[in-house]
Backbone bond lengths (Angstrom), bond angles and torsions (degrees), N, CA, C in turn:
res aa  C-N    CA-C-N  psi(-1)  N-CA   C-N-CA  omega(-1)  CA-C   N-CA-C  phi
1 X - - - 1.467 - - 1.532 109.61 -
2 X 1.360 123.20 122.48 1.407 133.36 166.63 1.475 115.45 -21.58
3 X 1.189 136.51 179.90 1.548 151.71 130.53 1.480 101.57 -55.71
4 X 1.437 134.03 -63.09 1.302 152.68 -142.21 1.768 89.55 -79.51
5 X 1.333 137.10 -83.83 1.077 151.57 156.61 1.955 104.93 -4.21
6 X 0.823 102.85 -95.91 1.477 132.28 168.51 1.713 101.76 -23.58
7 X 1.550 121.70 -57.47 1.453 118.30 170.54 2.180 112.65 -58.33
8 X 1.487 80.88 -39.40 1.879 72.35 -165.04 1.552 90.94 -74.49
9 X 1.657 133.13 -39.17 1.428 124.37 175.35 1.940 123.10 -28.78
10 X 1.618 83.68 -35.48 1.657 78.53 -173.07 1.716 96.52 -118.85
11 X 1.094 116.06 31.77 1.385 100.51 168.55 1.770 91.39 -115.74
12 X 1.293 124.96 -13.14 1.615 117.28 150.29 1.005 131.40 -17.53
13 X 1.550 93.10 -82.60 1.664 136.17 -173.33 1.408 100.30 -55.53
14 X 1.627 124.75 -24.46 1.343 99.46 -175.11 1.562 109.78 -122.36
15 X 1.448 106.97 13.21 1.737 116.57 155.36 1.061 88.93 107.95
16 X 1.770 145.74 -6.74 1.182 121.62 -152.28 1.622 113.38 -108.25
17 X 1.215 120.16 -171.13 1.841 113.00 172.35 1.635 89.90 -116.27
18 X 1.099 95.62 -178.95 1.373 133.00 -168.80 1.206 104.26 -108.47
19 X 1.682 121.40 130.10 1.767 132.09 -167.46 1.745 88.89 -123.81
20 X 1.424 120.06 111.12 1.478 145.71 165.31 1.606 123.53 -90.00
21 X 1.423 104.40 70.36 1.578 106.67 -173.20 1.850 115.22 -72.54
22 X 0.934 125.58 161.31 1.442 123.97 -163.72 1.546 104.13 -135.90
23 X 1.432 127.60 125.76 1.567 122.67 -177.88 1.304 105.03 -156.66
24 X 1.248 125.73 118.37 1.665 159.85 -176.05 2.278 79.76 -50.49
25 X 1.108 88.94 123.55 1.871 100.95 160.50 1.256 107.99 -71.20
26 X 1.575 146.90 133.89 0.993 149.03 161.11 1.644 102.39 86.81
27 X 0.995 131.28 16.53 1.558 148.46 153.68 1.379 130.63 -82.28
28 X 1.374 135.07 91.54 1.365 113.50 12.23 1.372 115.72 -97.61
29 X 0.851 127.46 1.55 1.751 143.73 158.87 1.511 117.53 -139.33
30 X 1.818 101.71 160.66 1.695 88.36 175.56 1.309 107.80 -75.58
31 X 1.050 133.46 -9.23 1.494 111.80 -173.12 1.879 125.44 -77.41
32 X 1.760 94.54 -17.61 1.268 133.57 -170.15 1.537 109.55 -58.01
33 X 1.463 106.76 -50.83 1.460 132.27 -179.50 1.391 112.51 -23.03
34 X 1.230 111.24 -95.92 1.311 125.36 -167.44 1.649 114.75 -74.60
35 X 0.722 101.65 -23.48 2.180 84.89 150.60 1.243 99.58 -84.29
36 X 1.035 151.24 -43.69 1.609 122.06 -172.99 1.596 96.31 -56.25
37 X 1.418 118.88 -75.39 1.302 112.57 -172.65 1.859 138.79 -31.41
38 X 1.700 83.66 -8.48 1.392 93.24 -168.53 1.777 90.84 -110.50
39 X 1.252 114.47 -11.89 1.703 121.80 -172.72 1.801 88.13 -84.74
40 X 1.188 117.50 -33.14 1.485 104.73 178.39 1.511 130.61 -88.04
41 X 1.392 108.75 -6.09 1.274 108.17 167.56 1.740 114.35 -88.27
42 X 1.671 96.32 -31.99 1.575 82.40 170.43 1.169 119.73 -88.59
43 X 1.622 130.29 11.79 1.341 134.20 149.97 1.458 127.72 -60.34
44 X 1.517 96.89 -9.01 1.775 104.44 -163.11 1.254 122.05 108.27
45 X 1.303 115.49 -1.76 1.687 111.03 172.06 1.287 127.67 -53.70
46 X 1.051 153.72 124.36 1.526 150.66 156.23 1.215 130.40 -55.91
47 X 1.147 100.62 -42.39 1.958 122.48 170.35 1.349 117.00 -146.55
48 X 1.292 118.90 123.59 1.030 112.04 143.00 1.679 158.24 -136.43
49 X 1.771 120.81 148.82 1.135 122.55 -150.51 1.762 104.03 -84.82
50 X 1.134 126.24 124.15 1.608 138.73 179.15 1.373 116.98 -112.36
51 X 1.540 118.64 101.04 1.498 145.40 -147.46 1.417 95.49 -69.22
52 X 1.344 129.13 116.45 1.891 99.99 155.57 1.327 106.02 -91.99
53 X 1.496 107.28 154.95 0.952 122.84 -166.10 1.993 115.49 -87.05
54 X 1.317 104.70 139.98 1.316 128.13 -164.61 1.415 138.51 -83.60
55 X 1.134 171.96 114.25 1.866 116.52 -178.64 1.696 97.41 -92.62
56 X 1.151 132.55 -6.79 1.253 117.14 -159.59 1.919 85.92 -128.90
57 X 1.302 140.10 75.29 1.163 133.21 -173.72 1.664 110.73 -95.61
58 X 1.410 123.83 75.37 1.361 135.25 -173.98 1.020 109.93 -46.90
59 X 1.370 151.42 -46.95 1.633 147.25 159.39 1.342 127.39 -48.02
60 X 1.403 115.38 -38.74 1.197 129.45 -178.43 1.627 107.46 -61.49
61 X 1.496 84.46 139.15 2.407 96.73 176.09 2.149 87.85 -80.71
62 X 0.991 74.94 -175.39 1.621 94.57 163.38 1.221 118.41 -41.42
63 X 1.781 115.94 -82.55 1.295 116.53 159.50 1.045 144.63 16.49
64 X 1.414 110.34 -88.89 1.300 126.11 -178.76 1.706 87.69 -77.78
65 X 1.177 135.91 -87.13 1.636 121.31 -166.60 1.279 127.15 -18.59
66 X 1.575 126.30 -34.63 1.446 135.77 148.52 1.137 108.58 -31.83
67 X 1.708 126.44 -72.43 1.291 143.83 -167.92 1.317 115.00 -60.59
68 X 1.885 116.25 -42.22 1.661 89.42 159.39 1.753 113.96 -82.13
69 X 0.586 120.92 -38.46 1.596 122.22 -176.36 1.448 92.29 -43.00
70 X 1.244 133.98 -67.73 1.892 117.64 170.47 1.197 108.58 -17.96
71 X 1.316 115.16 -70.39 1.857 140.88 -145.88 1.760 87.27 -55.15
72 X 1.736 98.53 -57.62 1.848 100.54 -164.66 1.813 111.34 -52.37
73 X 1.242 72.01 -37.18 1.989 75.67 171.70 1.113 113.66 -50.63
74 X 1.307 132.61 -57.53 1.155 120.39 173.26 1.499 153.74 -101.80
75 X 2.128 74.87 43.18 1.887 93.09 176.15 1.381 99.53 87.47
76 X 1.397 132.06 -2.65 1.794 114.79 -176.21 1.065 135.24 -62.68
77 X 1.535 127.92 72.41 1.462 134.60 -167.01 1.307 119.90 -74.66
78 X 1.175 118.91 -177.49 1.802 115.85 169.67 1.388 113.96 -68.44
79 X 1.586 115.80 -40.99 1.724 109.84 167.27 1.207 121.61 -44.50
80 X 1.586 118.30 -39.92 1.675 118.01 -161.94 1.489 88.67 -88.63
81 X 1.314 131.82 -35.54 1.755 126.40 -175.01 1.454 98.85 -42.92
82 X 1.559 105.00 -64.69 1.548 117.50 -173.77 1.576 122.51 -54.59
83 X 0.996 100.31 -7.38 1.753 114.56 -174.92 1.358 98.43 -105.76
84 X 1.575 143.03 -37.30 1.458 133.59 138.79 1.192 130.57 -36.61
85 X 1.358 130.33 -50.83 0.801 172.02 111.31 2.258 91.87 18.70
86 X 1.589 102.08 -76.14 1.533 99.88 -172.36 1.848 110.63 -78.91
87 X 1.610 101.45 -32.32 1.729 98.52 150.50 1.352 132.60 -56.47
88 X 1.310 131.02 -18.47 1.359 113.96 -174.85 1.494 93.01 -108.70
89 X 1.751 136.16 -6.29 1.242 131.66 166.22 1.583 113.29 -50.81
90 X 1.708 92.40 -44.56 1.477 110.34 -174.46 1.717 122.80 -34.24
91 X 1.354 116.18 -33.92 1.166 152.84 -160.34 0.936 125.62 -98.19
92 X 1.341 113.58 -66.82 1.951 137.92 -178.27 1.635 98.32 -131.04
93 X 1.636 108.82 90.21 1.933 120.99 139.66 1.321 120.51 -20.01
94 X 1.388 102.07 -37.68 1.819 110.37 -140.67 1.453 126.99 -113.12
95 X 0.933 114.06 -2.88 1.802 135.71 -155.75 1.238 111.71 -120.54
96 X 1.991 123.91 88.62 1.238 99.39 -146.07 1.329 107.14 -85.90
97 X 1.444 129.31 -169.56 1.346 142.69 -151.95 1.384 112.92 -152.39
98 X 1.755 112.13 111.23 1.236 121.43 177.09 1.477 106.99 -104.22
99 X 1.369 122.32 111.25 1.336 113.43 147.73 1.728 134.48 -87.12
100 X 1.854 111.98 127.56 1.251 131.65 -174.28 1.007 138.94 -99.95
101 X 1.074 124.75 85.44 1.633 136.37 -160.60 1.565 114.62 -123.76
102 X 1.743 86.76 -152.90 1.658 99.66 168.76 1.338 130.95 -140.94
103 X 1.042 138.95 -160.44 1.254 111.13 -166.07 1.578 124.01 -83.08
104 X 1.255 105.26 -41.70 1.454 142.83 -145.70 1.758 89.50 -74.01
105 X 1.356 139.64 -48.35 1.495 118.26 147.06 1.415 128.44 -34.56
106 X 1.397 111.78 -40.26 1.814 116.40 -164.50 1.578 77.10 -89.54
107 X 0.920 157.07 -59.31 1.685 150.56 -172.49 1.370 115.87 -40.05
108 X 1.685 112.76 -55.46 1.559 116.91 156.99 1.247 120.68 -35.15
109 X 1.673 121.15 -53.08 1.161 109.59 -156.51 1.259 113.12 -102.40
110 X 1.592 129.32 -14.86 1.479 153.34 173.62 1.532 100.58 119.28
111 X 1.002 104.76 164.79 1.346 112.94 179.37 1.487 103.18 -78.04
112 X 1.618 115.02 -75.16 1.332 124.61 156.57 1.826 118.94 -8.50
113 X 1.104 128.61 -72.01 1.208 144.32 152.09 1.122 138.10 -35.16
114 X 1.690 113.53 -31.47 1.595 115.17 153.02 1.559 114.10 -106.76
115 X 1.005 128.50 4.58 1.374 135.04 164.53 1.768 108.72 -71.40
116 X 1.045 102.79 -17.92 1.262 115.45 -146.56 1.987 98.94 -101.39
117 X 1.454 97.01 -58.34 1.189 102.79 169.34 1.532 113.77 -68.43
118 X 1.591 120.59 -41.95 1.318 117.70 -171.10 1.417 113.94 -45.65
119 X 0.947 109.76 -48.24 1.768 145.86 177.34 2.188 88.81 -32.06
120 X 1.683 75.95 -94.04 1.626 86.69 -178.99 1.373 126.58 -44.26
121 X 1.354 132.51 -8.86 1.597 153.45 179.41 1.525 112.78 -82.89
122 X 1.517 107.40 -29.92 1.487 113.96 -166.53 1.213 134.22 99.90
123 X 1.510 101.53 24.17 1.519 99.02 -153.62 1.863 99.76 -103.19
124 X 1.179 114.96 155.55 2.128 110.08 -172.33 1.526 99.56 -120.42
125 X 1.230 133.47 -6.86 1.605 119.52 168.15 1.547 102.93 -160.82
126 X 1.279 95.45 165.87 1.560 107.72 178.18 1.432 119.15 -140.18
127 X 1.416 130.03 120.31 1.243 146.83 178.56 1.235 126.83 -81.41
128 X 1.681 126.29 85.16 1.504 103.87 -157.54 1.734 94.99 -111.02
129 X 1.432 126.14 112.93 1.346 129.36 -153.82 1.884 100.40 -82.14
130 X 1.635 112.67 2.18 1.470 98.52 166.61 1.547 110.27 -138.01
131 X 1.216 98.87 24.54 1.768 99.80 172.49 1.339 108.69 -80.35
132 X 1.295 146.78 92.02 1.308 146.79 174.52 1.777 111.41 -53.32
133 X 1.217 102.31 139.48 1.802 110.55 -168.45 2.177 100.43 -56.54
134 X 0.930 127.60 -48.01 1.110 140.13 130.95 1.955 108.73 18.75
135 X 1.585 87.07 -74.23 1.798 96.73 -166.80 1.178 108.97 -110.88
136 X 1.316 108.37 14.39 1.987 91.41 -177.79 1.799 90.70 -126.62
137 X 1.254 133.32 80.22 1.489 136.14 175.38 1.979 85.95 -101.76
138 X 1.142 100.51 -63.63 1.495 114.72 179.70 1.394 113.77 -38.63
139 X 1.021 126.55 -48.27 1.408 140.33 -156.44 1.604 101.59 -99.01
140 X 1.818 128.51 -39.51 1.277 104.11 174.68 1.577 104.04 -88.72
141 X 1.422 132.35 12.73 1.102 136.88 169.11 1.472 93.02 -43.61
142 X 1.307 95.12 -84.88 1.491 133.51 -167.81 1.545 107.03 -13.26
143 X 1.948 91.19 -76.09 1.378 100.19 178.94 1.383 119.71 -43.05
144 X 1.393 125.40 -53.22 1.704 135.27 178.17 1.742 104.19 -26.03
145 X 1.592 95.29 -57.42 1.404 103.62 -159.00 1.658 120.74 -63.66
146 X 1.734 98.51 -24.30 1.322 113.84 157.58 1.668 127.12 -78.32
147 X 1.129 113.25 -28.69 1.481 106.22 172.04 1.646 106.81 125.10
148 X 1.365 108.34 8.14 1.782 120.44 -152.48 1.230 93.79 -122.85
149 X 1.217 118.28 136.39 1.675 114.07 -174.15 1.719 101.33 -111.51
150 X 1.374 105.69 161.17 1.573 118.43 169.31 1.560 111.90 -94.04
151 X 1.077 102.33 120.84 1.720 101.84 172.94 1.418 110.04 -99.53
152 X 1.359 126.41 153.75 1.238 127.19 -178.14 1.582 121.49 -123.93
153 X 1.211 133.64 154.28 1.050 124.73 172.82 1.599 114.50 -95.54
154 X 1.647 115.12 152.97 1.437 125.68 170.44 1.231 100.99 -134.16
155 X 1.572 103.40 142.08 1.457 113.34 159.64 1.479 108.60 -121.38
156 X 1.740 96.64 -178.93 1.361 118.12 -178.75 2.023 127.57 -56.46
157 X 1.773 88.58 -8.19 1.421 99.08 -160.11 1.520 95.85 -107.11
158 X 1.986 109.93 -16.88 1.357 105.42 -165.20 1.647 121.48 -72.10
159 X 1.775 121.75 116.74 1.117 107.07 168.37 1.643 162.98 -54.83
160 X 0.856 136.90 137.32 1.606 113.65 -167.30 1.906 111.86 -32.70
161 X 0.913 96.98 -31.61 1.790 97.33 -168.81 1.934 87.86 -63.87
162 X 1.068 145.87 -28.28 0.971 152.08 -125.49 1.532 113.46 -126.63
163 X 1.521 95.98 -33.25 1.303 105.96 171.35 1.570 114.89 -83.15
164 X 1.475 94.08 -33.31 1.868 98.81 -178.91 1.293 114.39 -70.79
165 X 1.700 126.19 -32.42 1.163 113.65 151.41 1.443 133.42 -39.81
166 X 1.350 109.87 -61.59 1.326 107.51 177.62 1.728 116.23 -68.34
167 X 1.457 108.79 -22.92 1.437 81.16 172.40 1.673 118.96 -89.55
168 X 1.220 121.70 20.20 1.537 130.20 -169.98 1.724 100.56 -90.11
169 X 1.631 115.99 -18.21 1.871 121.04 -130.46 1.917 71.34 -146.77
170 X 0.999 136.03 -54.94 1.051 145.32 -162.04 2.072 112.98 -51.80
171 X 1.334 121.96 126.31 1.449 120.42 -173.87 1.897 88.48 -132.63
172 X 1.794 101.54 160.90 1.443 104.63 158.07 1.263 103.40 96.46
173 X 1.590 121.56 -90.70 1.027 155.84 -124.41 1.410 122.07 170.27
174 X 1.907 106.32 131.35 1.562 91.04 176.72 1.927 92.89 -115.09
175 X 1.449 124.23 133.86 1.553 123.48 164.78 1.645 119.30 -77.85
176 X 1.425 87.85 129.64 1.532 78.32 -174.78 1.381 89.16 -117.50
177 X 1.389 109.07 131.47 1.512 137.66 151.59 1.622 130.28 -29.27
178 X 0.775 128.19 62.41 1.787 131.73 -148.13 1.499 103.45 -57.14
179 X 1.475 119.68 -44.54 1.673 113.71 -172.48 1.408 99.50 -127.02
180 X 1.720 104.43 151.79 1.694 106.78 175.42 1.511 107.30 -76.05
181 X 1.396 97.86 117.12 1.896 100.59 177.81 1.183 86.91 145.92
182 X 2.059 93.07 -177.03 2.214 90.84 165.85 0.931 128.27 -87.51
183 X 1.681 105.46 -146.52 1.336 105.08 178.12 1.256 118.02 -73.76
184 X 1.602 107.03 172.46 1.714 117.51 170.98 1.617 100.97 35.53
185 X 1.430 124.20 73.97 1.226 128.84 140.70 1.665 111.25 -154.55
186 X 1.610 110.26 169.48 1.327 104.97 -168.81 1.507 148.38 45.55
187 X 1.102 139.78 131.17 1.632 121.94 175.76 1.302 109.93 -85.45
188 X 1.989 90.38 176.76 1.367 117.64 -152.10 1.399 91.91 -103.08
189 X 1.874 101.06 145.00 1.724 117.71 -179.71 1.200 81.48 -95.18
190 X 1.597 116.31 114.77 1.907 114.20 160.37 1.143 110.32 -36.67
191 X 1.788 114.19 -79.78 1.471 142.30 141.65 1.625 104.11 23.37
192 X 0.959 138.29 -92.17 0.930 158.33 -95.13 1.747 73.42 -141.39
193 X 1.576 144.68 -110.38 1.079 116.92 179.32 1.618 139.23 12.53
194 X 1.474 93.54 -59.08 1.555 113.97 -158.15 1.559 96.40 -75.16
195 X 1.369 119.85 -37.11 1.296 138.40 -172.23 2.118 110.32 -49.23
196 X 1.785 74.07 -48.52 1.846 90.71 -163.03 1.912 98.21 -83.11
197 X 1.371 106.59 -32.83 1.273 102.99 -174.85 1.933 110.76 -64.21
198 X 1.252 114.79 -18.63 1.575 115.38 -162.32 1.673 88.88 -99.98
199 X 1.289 124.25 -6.19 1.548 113.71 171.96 1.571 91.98 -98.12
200 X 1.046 134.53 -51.01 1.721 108.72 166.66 1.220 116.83 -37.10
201 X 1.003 100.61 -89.84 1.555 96.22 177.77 1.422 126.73 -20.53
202 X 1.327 113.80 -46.70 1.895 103.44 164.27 1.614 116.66 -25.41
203 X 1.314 89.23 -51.41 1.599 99.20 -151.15 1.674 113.96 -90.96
204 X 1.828 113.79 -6.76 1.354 100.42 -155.20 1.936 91.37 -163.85
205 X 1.212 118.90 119.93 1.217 130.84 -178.41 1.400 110.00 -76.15
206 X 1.483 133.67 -22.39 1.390 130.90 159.34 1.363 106.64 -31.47
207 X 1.646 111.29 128.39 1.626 114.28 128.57 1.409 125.03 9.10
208 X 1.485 143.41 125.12 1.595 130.82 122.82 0.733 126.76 -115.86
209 X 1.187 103.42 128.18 1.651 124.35 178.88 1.648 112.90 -99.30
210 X 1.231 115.10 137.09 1.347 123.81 -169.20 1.973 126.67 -94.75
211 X 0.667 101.40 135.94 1.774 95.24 -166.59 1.303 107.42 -127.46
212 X 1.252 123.66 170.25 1.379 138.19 -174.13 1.048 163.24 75.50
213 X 2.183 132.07 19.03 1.114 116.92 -99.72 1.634 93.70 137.46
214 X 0.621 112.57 -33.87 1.957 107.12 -159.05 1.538 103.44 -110.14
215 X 1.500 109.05 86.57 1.454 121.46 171.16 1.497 129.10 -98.39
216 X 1.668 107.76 21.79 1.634 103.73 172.55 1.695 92.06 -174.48
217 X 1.516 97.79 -172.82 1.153 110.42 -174.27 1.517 125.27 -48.79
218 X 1.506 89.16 -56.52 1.321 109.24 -172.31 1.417 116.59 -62.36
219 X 1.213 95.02 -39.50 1.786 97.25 174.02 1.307 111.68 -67.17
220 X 1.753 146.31 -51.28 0.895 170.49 116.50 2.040 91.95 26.29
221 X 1.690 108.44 -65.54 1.045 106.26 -161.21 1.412 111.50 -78.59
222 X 1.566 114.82 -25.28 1.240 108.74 170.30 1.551 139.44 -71.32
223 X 1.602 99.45 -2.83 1.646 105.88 -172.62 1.246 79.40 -105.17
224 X 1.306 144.56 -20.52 1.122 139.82 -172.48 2.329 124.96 -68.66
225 X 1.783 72.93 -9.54 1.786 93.64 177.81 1.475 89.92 -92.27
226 X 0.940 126.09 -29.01 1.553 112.03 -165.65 1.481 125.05 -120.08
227 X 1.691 118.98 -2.49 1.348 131.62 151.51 1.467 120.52 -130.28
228 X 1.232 110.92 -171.92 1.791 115.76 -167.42 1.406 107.33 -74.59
229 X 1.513 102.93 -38.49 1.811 112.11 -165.09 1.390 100.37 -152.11
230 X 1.175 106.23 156.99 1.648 146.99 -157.28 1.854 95.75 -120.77
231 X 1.230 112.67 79.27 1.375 106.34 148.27 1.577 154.09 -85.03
232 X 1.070 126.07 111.02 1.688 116.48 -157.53 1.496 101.25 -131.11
233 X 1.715 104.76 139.56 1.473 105.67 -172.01 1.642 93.21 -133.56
234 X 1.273 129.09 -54.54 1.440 124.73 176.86 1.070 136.79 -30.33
235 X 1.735 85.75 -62.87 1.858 93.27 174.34 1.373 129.15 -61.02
236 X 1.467 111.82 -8.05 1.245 129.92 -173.22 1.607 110.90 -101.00
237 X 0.885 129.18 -22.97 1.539 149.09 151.99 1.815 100.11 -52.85
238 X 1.221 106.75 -61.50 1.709 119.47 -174.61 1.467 100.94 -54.14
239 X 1.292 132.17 -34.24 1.526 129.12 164.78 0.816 105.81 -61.86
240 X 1.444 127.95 -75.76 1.793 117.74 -165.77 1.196 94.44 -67.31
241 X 1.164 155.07 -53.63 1.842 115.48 -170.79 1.229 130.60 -67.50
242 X 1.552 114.06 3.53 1.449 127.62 -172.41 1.969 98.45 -70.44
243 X 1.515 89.00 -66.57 1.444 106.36 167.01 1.481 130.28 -160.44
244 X 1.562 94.05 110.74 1.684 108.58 -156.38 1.577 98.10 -73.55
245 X 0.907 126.16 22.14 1.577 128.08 -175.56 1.770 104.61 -98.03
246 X 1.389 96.81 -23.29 1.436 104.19 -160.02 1.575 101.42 -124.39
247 X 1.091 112.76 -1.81 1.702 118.85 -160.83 1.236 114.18 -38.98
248 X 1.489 128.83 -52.54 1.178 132.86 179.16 1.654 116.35 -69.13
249 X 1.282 136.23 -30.45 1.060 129.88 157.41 1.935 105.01 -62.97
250 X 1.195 125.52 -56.10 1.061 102.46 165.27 1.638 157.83 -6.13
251 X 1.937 72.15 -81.39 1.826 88.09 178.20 1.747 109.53 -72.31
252 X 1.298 109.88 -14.37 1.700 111.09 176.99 1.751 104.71 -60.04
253 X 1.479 107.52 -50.69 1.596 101.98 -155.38 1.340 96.00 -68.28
254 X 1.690 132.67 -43.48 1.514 129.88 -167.15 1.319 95.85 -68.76
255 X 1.541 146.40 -26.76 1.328 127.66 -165.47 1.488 100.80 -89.16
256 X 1.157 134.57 -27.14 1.765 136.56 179.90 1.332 85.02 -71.20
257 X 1.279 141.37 -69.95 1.331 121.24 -168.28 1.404 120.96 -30.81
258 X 1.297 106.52 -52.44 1.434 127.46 -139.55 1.731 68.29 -73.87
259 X 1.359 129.31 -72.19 1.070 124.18 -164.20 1.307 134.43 -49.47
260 X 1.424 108.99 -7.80 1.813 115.26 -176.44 1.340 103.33 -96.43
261 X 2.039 106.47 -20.17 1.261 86.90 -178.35 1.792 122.17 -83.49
262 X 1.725 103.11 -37.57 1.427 110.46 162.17 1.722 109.73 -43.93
263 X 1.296 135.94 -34.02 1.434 134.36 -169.57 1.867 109.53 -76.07
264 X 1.182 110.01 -40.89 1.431 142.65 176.43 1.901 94.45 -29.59
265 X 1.732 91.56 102.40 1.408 98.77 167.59 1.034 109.97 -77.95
């Protein structure tokens, strides 16, 4: 059984959802990284997903593209992710770790070859936002065989034929995409969420966790009636650029919020 698996198993059993914080590697510096990451688990995080950084990040709103464009500045490759990645293991065993990217790093380095290291780094899933379900049989092989699951993305546009793929290839967790577009823009149709999340679910007993869209508590708590987990990466970006001096005290106080409100009998 995964890290990833194993967290949502007992966050069941104890009524609760799952809080999915999101933070650009090398944002706003590398040194920055891994205390935030470690400021969000003792905020209440359950998992969390650590972006490598891109130059061409097609999903990404603004936001986050700021946040890698920082990171590139300062050299933040997939080696140094993975080297965060074995520093914040150093620390926290237990807290699993999705890294979210694209392909064209894991292509540089081989698939084989970063599966390999990811593995040895500590890492429990991997998000590749342009591997189509289609081309990655090989690749979540891989991961399986290591113990690291592939998470996939869904959107609002994706068809059942589309969903059954991904839930056939799909481990962990499946993310569902809350609005058509990227990140951190526009709000979320509950309605309309709740709609797409109960046709997953037909097809696929994984977790969903919801993304895109969810800039506070309240919002947080309301997708939180109608999926497993509450993922948020923008608003959390919007801290550290507020003031990267302080970032990690920052992103701590908005993630306890976020968490009293998802906890909120």
């Amino acid at each position: 059984m995964s890290r990833i698996q194993a967290t949502f198993d007992n966050l069941r059993r104890s009524g609760r959802k799952a809080l999915i914080p999101y933070v650009t590697a090398g944002d706003p510096d590398p040194v920055a990284t891994v205390p935030i990451m470690h400021a969000m688990v003792e905020a209440g995080a359950d998992i969390v997903e650590l972006g490598v950084p891109f130059s061409d990040p097609m999903a990404d709103g603004p936001v986050i593209q700021r946040s890698g464009e920082r990171a590139l500045r300062h050299h933040v490759g997939l080696d140094r992710v993975l080297a965060m990645v074995r520093e914040f293991r150093a620390k926290d065993p237990s807290t699993p770790l999705v890294l979210m990217g694209y392909a064209n790093p894991i292509e540089a380095m081989g698939q084989e070859a970063f599966v390999q290291a990811a593995n040895q780094a500590g890492v429990d899933g991997v998000i590749v936002v342009d591997y189509p379900p289609e081309e990655s049989e090989e690749f979540a092989r891989r991961l399986r065989e290591c113990g690291m699951d592939m998470v996939f993305l869904l959107a609002p546009t994706s068809t059942p034929e589309r969903i059954a793929k991904i839930a056939r290839l799909a481990s962990g967790y499946i993310y569902y995409v809350s609005l058509r577009g990227v990140t951190g823009v526009a709000d979320i149709d509950m309605a309309d969420v709740a709609g797409k999340i109960a046709q997953i679910r037909a097809q696929t007993a994984l977790p969903v966790g919801v993304g895109f869209g969810i800039r506070d508590g309240a919002t947080a708590r309301a997708i939180c009636d109608i999926a497993d987990a509450a993922i948020i990466g923008s608003r959390i970006i919007q801290e550290i650029e507020a003031a990267p001096e302080s970032a990690r005290d920052r992103v701590a106080a908005f993630l306890r919020g976020v968490r009293l409100a998802m906890d909120a009998n």
